[in-house]
N, C-alpha and C positions, 0 to 999 in steps of 0.2 A: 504494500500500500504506500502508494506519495501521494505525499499531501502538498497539492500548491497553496499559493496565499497571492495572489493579486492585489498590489497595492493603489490605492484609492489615491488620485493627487490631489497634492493640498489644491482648496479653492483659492484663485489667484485673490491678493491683498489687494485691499481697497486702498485709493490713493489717499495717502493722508493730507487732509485739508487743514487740520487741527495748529499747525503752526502759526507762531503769530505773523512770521511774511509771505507764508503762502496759503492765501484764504480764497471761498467761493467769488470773491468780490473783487478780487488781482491778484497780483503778485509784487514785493518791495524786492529790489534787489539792495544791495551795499556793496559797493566799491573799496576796494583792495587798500584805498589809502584812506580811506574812513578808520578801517578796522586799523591801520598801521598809527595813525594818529590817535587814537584813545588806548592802544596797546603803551605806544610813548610814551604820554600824559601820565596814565597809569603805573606804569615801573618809575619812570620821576620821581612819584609821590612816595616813595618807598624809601625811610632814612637808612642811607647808608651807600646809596646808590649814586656816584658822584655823576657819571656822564653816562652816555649811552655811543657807541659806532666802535669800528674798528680804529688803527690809526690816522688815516689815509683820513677818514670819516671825522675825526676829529680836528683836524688840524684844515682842513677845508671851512669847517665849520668855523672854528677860531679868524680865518680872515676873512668868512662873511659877517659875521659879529663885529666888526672893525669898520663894516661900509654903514654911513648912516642911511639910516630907514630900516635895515635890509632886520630880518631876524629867522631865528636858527631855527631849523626842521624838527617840529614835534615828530616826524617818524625816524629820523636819523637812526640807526643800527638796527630799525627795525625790518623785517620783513614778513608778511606774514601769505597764505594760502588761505580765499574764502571762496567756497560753495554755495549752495542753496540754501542751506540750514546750517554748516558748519563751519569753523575756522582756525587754524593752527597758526600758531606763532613762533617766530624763531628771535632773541635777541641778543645785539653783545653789546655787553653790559663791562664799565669799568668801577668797580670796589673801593670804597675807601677803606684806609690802613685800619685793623682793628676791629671790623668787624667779621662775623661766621657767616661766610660765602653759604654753608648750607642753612642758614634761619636765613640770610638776605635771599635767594632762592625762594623759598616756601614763600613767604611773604611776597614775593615778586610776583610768582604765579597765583596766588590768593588773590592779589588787587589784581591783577590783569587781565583774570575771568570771568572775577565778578563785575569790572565796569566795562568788557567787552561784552559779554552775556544781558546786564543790564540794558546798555544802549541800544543794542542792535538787533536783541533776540536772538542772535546766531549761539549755538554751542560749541565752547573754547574744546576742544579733542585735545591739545596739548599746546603745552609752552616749552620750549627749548632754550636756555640760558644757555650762554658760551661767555663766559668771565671772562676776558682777553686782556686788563691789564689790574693792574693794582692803584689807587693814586694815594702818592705820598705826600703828607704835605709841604709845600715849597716847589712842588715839582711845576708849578703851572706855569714859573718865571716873575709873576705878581709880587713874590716877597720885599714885604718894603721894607724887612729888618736887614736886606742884603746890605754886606761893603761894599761900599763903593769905593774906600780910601780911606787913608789913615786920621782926617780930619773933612771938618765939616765945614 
């Protein structure tokens, strides 16, 4: 005796309307630099966290800071990947002296999802931190305790 079993296929899933950008009444989308500017904004707010970009990214940035008018890129070191419903973020990020690279993490990706998820309704899938420098202080060149000479 064999015994067959023929299987029954799943009924095809209903599209989900249920999202808050994609309803019976449209569709919202959100642009790539939306989501890269509150990701920005967001790791800023995060004490501990001096700047944001690679160096190339910093140091651009420092001589548009110089030009009057002009002012610095809320998404600078950002870059992030957005979908219909989802968004992942990649950031590099540079540390000041003295603090824990893994609590400043946690706390980075905590604000960065909640005020990307907040704003825009998308779901943050992931945040990817890349540390890339340390900043120490004096290093900016600004120190106005520098010698300059042996008298004044």
């Amino acid at each position: 005796m064999t015994e067959t079993t023929t299987k029954t296929p799943a009924p095809p899933a209903a599209k989900e309307t249920t999202g808050a950008l994609v309803t019976s009444q449209g569709t919202t989308t959100i642009a790539d630099t939306v989501v890269q500017k509150i990701a920005g904004l967001a790791t800023r707010e995060v004490p501990g966290v001096h700047s944001l970009g690679g160096g190339a990214a910093r140091a651009f940035s420092a001589i548009r800071e110089r030009i009057p008018g002009a002012t610095a890129s809320a998404g600078q070191g950002v870059s992030v990947e957005v979908g219909e419903k989802q968004a992942a973020v990649d950031l590099q990020v540079v540390v000041e002296y003295g603090v824990s690279i893994a609590d400043l993490a946690r706390s980075v990706r905590r604000n960065v999802i909640t005020a990307v998820e907040r704003t825009t309704g998308l779901e943050v899938v992931e945040v990817n931190i890349a540390v890339g420098d340390l900043y120490l202080p004096g290093d900016d060149g600004d120190d106005k305790t520098a010698d300059t000479g042996r008298v004044q």
